[in-house]
N, C-alpha and C positions, 0 to 999 in steps of 0.2 A: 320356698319356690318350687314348682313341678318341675318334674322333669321335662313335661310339653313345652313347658317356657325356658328351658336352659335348653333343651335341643332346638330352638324356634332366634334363640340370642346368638347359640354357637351357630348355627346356618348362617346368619346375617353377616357374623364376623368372617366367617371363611369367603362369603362373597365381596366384603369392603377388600380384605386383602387382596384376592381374584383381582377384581378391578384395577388396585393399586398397581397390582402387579403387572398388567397389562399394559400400562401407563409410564412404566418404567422407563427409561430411556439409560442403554449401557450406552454412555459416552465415548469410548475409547473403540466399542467397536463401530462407533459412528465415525467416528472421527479417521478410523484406517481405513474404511472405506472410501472416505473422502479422498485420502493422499495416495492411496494406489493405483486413483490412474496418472501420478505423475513416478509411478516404483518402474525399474526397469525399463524407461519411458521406451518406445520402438519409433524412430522417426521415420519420415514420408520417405527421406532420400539422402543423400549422404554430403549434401550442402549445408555449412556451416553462417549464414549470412547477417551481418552484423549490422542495424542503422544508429547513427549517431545525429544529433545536432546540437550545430555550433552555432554561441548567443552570444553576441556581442553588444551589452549596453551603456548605456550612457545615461548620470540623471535621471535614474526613474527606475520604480522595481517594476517585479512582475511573475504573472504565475501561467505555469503550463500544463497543461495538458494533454495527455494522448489519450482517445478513445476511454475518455473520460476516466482516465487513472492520472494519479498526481504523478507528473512527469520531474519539475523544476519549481524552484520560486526563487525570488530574489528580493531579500528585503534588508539587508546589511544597509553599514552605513556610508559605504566608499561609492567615491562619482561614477565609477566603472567598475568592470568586471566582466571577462571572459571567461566564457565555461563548454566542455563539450560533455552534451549529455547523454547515456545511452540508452537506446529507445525500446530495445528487445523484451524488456520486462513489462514494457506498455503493450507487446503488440502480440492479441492470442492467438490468431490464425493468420494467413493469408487473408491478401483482398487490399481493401479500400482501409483506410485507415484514417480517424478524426486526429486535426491538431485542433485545438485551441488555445489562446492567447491573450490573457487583461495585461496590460500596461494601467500600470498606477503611480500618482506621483510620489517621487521621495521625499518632498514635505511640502508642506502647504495645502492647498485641496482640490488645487490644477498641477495638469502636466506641464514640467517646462516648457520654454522653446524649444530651451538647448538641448532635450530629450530626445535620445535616439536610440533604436533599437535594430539588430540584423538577425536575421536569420538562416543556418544554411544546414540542410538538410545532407547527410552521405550515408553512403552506406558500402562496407568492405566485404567482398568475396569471401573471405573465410576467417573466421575468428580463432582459430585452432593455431592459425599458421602465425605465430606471433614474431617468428627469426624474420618472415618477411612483412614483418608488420600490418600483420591480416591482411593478406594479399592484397589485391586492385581495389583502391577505391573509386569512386564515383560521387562527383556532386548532383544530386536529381534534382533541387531547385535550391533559389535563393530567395529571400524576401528582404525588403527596409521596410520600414517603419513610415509611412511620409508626416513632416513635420508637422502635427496638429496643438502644437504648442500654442498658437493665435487663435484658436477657438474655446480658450477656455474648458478644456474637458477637463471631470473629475476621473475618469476612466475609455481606455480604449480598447474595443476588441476585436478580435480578427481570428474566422473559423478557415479553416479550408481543410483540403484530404489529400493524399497522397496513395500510392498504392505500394506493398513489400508483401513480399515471398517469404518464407520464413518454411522448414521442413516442420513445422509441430501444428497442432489445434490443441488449443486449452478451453474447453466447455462447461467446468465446473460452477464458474456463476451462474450461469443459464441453467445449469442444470439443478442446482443446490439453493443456490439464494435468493432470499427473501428479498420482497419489492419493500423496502420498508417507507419508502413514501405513503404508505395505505394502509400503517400506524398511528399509534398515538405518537404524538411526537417526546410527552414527556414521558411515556414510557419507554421508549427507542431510546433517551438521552440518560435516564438511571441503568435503565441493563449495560448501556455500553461504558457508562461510569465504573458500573461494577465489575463489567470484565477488565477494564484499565487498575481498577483496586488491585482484583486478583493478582494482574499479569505485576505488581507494582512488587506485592507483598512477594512475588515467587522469585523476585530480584532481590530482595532486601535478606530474604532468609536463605536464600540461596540453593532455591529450591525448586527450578527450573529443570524440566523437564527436557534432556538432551537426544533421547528419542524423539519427541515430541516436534523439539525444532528440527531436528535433519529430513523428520518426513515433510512438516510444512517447506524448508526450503526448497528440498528437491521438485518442488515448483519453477522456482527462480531457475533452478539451476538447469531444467528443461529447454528456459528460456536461451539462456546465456551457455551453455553447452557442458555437460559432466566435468566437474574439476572436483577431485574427491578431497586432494590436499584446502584447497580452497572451501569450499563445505565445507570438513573440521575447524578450518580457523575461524571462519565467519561464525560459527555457534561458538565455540568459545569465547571470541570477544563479546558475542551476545550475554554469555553466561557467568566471565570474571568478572567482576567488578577491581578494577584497579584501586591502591592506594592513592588515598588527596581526590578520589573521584565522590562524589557528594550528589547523592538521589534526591531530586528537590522534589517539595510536593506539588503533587496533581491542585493545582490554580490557575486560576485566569485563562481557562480553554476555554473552546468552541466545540460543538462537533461539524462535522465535515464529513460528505457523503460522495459516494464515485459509484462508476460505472453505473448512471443508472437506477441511483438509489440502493444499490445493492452490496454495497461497501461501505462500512462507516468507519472513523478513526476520532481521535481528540488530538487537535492544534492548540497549541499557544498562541493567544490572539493579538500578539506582539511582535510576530516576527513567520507566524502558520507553519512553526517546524511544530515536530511529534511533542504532546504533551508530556512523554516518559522522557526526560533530559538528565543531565549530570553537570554539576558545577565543576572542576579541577582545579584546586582551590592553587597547586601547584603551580601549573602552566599557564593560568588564569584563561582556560580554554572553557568551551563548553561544549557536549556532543549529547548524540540525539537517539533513543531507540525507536522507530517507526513502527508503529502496529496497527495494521489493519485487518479489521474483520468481519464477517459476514454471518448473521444468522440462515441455519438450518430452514428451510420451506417444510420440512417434512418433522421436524423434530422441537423446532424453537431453540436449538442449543447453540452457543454462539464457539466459529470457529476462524482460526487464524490465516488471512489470505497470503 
């Protein structure tokens, strides 16, 4: 072989790398980019403001929504159940804010009669201040349900808005994620398979990354106000795996998409909790890890909301 043809091969090779290399994508410096603008977060104002609501139903499940983040669901198997839920992790800035609401039956393929549902929206002055149990609250509306049980519905739903103050703006979907509606849909539903493998196997081996989680939480924790004790335990319980706890496998999901398309997760399509679950063979309980996540616009790499 000439040397014209080995210095003509060796050029080619240096350019595939070049390329390659250009192509590269350092995930971890992407990924701190991501979470630092929730690092040392700086708020608008020095109000702490908390909204909750309170679900009161009867005979029938149902699932919630705030501005199009999974809020609530309900799909046990008891006639009733009261829950008050907190809304702050649904809500990224001020303004106007979406609820939405399906009522579905808890069995058969209509809503009962005797199906009823309430609704009552509050919200407390200061969530810090817990000796006075987050200072004043306020109820800002209430809803029922009216009895559509004589019309035969398979499902009913009910949109409406409401408005909250909150001192934060969180921008990072907007600013980062992918519309993934304007995907393939089967390739949207293996990538996010495989990040649920991932996140599956890094529980199993024990091999979770505990930086990792505190930057993604301090998201939440933006939300819901700096508790540093509270952070460490919430990753740790993320990260122990208790005795008699039993990692079931990734079957019978769905995916599930929020904000917009811009968020996907995997449900169990038995009950639309997180597909990452634990059996406790002990307490004959069962608990749930939630992951939601969001691909890169800019990078393709998929990252934990």
């Amino acid at each position: 072989m000439s040397s014209k043809i080995i210095f003509s091969l060796f050029s080619i090779l240096l350019l595939a790398l070049a390329a390659n290399g250009q192509h590269k994508v350092d995930y971890d410096q992407v990924d701190i980019e991501i979470t630092n603008h929730y690092k040392d977060y700086k708020y608008s104002n020095r109000k702490r403001p908390g909204y909750y609501l309170q679900i009161n139903n009867q005979n029938c499940h149902y699932e919630i929504d705030i501005n199009d983040l999974s809020c609530g669901e309900f799909y046990d198997p008891y006639p009733m159940y009261s829950v008050r839920l907190p809304l702050n992790l649904n809500i990224l800035k001020s303004g106007e804010q979406k609820l939405s609401l399906k009522v579905l039956p808890d069995v058969g393929d209509f809503i009962k009669e005797s199906a009823s549902l309430q609704l009552r929206l509050m919200r407390y002055d200061d969530m810090l201040d817990i000796e006075n149990e987050f200072g004043k609250s306020k109820v800002i509306w209430e809803w029922k349900m009216p009895n559509v049980g004589e019309h035969k519905l398979p499902i009913f739903i009910f949109h409406t808005t409401f408005e909250a103050k909150v001192p934060y703006k969180l921008e990072i979907l907007d600013l980062y994620a992918t519309d993934l509606s304007v995907l393939d849909k089967k390739v949207v539903l293996e990538e996010v398979l495989k990040e649920f493998q991932l996140k599956k196997e890094s529980i199993v081996n024990n091999t979770q990354d505990r930086d990792y989680l505190i930057r993604h939480l301090n998201r939440a924790f933006v939300q819901i106000y700096p508790d540093n004790e509270l952070l460490a335990k919430t990753v740790d319980d993320m990260m122990i795996v208790e005795n008699h706890m039993e990692l079931q496998p990734l079957e019978n999901y769905e995916i599930r998409f929020y904000y917009n398309y811009k968020i996907a997760t995997l449900v169990r399509k038995e009950n639309k909790q997180s597909a990452i679950w634990f059996n406790n063979t002990s307490k004959k309980e069962k608990s749930y890890q939630p992951y939601y996540i969001f691909k890169n616009k800019k990078t393709g790499t998929w990252h934990m909301w």
